[in-house]
KEZADREN-377259 format. One record per residue (C-alpha): residue in three letters; residue number from 1; x, y, z. Coordinates in pm, 1 decimal. Each point is the difference from the previous one (the first is absolute). Layout:
<recs>
<rec><type>ala</type><seq>NUM</seq><X>X</X><Y>Y</Y><Z>Z</Z></rec>
...
</recs>
This chain:
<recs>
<rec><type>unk</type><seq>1</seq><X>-3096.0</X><Y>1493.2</Y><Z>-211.1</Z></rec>
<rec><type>unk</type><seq>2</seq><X>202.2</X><Y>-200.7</Y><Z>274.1</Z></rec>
<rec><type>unk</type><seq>3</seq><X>243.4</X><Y>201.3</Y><Z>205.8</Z></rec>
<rec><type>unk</type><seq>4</seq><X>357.9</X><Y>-89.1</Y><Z>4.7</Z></rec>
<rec><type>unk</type><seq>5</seq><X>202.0</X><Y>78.3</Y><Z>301.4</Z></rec>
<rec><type>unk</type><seq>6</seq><X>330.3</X><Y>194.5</Y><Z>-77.5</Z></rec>
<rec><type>unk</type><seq>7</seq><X>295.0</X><Y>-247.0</Y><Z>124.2</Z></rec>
<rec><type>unk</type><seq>8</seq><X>159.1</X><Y>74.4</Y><Z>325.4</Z></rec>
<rec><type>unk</type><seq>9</seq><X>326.7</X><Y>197.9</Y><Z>-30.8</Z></rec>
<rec><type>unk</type><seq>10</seq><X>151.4</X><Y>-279.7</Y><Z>197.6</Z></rec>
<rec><type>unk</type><seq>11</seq><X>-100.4</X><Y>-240.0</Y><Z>-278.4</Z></rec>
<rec><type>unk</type><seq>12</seq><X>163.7</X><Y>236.1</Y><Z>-270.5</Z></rec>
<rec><type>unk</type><seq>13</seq><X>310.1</X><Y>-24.9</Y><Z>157.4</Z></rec>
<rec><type>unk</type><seq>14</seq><X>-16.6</X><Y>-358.4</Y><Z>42.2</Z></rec>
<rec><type>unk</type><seq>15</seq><X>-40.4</X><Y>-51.8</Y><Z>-333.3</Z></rec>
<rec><type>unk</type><seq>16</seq><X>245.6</X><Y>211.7</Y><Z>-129.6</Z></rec>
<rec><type>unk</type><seq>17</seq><X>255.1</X><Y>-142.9</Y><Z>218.3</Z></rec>
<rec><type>unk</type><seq>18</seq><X>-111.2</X><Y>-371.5</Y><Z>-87.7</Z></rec>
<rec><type>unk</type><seq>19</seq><X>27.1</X><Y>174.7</Y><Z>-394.6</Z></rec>
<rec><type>unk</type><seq>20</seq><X>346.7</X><Y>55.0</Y><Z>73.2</Z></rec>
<rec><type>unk</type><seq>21</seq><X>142.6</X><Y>-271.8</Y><Z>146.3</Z></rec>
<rec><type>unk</type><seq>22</seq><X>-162.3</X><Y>-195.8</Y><Z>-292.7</Z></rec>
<rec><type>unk</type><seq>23</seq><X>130.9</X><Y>222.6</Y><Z>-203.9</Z></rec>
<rec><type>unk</type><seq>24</seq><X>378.3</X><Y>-50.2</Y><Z>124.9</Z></rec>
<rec><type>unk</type><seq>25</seq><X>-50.5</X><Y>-394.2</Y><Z>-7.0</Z></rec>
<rec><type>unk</type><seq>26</seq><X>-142.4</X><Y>58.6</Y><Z>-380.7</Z></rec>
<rec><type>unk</type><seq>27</seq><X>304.1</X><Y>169.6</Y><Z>-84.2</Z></rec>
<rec><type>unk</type><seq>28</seq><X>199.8</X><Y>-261.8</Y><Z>193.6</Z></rec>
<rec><type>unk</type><seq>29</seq><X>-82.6</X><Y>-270.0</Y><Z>-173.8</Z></rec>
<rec><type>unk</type><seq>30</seq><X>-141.6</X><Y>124.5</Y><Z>-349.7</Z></rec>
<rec><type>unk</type><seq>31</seq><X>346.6</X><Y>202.6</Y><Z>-61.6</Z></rec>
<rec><type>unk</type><seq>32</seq><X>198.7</X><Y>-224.8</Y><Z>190.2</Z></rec>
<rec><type>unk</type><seq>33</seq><X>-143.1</X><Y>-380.7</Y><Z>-134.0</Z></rec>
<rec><type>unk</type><seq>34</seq><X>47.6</X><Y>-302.8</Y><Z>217.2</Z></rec>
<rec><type>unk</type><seq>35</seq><X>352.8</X><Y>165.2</Y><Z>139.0</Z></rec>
<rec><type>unk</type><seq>36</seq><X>-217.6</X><Y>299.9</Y><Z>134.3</Z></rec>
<rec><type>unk</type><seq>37</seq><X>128.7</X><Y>375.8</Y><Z>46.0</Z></rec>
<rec><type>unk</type><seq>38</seq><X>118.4</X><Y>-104.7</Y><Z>386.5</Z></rec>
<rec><type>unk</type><seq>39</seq><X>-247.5</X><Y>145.1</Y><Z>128.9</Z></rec>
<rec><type>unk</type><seq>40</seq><X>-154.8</X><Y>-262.3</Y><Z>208.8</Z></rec>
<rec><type>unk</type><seq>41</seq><X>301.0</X><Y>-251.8</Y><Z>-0.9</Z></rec>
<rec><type>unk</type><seq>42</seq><X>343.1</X><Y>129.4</Y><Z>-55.0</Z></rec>
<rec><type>unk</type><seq>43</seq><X>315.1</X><Y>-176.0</Y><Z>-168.1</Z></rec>
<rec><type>unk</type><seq>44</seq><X>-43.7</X><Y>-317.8</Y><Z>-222.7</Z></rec>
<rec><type>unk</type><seq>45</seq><X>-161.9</X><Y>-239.8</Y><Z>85.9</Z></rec>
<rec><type>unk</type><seq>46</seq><X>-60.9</X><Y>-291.4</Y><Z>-281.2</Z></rec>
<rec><type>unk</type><seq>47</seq><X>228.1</X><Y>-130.7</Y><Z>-273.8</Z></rec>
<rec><type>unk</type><seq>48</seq><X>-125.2</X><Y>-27.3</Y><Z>-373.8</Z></rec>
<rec><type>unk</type><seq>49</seq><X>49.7</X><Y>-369.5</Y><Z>-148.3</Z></rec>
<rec><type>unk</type><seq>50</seq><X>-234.7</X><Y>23.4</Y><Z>-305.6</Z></rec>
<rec><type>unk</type><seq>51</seq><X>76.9</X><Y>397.4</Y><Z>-141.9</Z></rec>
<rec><type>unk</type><seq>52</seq><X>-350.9</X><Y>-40.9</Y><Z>-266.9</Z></rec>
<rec><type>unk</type><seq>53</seq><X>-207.7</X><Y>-188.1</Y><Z>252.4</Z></rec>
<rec><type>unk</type><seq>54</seq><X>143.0</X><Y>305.6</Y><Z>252.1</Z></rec>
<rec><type>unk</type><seq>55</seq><X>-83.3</X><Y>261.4</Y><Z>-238.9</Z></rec>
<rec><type>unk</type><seq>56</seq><X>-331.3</X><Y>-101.1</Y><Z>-79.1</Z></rec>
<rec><type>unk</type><seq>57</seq><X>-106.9</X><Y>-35.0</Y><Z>360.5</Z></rec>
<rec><type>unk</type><seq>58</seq><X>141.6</X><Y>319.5</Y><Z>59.1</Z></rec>
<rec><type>unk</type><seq>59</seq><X>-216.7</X><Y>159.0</Y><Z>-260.0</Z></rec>
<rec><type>unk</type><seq>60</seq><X>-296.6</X><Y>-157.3</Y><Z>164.0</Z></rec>
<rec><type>unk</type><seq>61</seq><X>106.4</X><Y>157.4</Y><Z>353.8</Z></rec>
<rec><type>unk</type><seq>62</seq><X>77.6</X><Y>332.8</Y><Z>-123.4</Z></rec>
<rec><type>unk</type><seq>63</seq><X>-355.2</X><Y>-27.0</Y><Z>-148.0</Z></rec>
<rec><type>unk</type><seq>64</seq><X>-199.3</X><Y>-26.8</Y><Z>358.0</Z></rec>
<rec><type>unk</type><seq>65</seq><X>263.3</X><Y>243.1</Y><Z>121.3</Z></rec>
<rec><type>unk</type><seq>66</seq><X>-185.5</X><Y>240.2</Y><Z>-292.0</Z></rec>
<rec><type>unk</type><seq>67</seq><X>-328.8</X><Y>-109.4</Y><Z>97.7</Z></rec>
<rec><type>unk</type><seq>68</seq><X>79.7</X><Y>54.8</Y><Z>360.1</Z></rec>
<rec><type>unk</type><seq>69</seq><X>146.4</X><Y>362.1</Y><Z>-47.2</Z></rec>
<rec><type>unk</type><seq>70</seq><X>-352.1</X><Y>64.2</Y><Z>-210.3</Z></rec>
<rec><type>unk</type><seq>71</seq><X>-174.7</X><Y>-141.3</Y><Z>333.7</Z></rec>
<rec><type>unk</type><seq>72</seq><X>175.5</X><Y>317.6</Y><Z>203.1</Z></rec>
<rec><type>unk</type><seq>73</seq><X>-71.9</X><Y>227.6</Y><Z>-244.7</Z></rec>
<rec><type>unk</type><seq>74</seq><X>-363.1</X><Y>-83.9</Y><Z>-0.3</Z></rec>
<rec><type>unk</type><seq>75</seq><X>0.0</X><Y>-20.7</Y><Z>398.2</Z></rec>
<rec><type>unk</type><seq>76</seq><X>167.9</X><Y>351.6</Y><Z>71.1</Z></rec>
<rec><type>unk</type><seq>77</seq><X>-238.4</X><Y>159.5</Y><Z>-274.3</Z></rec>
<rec><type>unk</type><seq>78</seq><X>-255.7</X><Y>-122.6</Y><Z>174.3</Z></rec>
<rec><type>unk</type><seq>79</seq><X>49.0</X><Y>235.6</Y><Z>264.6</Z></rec>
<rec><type>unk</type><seq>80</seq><X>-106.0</X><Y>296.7</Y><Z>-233.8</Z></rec>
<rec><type>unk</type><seq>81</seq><X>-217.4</X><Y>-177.6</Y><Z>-163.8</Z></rec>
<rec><type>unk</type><seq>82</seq><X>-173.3</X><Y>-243.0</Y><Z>191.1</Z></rec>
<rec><type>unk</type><seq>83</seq><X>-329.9</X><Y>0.3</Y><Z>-61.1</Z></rec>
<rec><type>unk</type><seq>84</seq><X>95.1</X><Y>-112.2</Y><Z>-374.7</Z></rec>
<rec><type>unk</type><seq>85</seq><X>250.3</X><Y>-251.3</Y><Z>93.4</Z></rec>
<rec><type>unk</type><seq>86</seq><X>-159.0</X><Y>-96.2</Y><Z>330.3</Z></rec>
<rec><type>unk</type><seq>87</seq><X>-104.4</X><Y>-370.0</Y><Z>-207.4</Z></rec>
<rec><type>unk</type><seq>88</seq><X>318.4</X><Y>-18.0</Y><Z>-157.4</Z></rec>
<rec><type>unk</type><seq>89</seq><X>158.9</X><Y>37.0</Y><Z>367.5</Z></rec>
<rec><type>unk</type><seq>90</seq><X>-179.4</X><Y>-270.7</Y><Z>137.5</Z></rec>
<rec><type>unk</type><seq>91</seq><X>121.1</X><Y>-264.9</Y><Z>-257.0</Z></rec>
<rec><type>unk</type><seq>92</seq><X>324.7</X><Y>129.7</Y><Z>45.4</Z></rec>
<rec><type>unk</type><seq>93</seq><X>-51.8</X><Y>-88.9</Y><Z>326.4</Z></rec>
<rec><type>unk</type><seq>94</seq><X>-137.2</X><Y>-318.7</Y><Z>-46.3</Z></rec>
<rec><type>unk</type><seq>95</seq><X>299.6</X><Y>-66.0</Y><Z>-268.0</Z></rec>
<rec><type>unk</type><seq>96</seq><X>266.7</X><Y>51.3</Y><Z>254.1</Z></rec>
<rec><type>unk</type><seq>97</seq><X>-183.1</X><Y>-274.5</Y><Z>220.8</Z></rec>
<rec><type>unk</type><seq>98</seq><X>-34.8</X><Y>-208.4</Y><Z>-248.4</Z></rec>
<rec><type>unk</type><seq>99</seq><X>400.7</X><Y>37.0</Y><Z>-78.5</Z></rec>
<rec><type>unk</type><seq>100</seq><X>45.8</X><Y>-37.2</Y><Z>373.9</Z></rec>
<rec><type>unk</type><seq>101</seq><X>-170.8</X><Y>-289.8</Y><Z>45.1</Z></rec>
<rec><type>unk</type><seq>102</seq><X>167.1</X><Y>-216.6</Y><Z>-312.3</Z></rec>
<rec><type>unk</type><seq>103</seq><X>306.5</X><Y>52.8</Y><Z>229.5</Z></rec>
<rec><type>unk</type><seq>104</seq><X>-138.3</X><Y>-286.8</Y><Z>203.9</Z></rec>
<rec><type>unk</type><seq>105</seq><X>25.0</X><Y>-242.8</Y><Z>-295.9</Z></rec>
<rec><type>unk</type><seq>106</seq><X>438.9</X><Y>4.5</Y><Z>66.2</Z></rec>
<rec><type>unk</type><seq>107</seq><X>-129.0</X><Y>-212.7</Y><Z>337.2</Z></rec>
<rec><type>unk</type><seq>108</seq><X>281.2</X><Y>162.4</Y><Z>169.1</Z></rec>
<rec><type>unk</type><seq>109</seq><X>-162.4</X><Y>177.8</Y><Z>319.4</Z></rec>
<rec><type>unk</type><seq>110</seq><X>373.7</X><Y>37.9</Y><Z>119.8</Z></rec>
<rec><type>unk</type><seq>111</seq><X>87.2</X><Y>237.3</Y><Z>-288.7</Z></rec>
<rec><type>unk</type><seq>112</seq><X>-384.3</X><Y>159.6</Y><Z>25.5</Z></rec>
<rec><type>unk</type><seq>113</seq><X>79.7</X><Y>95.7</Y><Z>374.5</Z></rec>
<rec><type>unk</type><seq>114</seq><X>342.2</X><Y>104.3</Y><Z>-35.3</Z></rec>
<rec><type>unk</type><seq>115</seq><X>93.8</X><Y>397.5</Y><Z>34.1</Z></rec>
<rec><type>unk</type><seq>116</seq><X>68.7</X><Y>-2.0</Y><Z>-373.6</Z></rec>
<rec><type>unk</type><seq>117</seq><X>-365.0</X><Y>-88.8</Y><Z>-82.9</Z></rec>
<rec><type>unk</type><seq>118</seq><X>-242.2</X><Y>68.4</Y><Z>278.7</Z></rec>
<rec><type>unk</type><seq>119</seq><X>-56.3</X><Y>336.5</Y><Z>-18.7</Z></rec>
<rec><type>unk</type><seq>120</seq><X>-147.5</X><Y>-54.6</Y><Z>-360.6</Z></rec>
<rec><type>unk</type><seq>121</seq><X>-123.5</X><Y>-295.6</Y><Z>73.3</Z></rec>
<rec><type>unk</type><seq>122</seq><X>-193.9</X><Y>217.9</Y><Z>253.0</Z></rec>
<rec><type>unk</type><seq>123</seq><X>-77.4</X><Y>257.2</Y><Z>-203.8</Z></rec>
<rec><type>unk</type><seq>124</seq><X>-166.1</X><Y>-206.6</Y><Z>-281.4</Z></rec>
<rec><type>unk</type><seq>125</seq><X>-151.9</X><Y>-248.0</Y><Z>205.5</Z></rec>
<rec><type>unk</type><seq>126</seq><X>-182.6</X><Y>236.1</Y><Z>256.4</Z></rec>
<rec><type>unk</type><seq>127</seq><X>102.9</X><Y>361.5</Y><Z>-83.7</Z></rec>
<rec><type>unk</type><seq>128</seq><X>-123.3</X><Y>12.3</Y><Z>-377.4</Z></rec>
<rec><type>unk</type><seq>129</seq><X>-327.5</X><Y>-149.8</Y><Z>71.2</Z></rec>
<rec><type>unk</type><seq>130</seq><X>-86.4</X><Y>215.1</Y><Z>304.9</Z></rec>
<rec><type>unk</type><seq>131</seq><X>98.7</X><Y>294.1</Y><Z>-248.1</Z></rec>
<rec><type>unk</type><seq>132</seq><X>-258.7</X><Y>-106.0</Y><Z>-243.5</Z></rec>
<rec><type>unk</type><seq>133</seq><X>-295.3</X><Y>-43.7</Y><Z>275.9</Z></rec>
<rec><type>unk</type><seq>134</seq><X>110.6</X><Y>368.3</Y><Z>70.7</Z></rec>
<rec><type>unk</type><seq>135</seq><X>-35.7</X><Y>69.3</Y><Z>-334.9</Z></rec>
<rec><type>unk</type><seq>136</seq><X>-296.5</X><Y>-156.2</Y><Z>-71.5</Z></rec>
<rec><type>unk</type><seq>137</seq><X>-146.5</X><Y>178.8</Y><Z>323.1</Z></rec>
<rec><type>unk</type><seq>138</seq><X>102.5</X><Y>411.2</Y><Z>-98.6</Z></rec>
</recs>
């Protein structure tokens, strides 16, 4: 029977903070649709020309908002219960990068770099798959 290291309680705390602020963006965006909460950007910002075209993309947002909140849960559990969800982690990690790097298709590396989006840019492109090799490695 293979041993399996115990995570780190560093690594616990990492990934119930990264739970968390998942968690808060979930709820952001699946409660709040394309408009948000205002969590991340406050006041409104667009103007609705097409109210069914609106509402159905809306629908669609507040949908990966959902699936995004379920991400969080799954990454703060996993500090209890790691060694079941330590597989489950790792996608989520490799999920986020994935999300991070279809950012790139917009072509728009002034937007990318900008204060608004660089620390997520950041955090999917580099922090989320570091966080998996550490996974993968406890």
């Amino acid at each position: 029977m293979e041993h399996v290291r115990k995570p780190s309680a560093l690594l616990r705390v990492v990934l119930v903070i990264a739970g968390l602020v998942m968690i808060a963006l979930g709820l952001n965006v699946g409660l709040g649709g394309i408009r948000t909460l205002g969590l991340q950007v406050p006041g409104e910002f667009l103007q609705v020309t097409d109210a069914a075209i609106f509402a159905s993309q809306d629908s669609h947002v507040r949908f990966l908002g959902g699936f995004w909140l379920g991400a969080g849960i799954l990454m703060a559990a996993g500090s209890l219960w790691f060694e079941r969800l330590q597989s489950l982690l790792i996608a989520i990690c490799a999920m986020a990068f994935l999300g991070g790097a279809m950012r790139l298709s917009a072509h728009d590396p002034a937007i990318l770099l900008g204060q608004s989006l660089l620390p997520s840019v950041v955090a999917e492109l580099l922090g989320f798959p570091l966080l998996g090799v550490w996974i993968s490695r406890q």
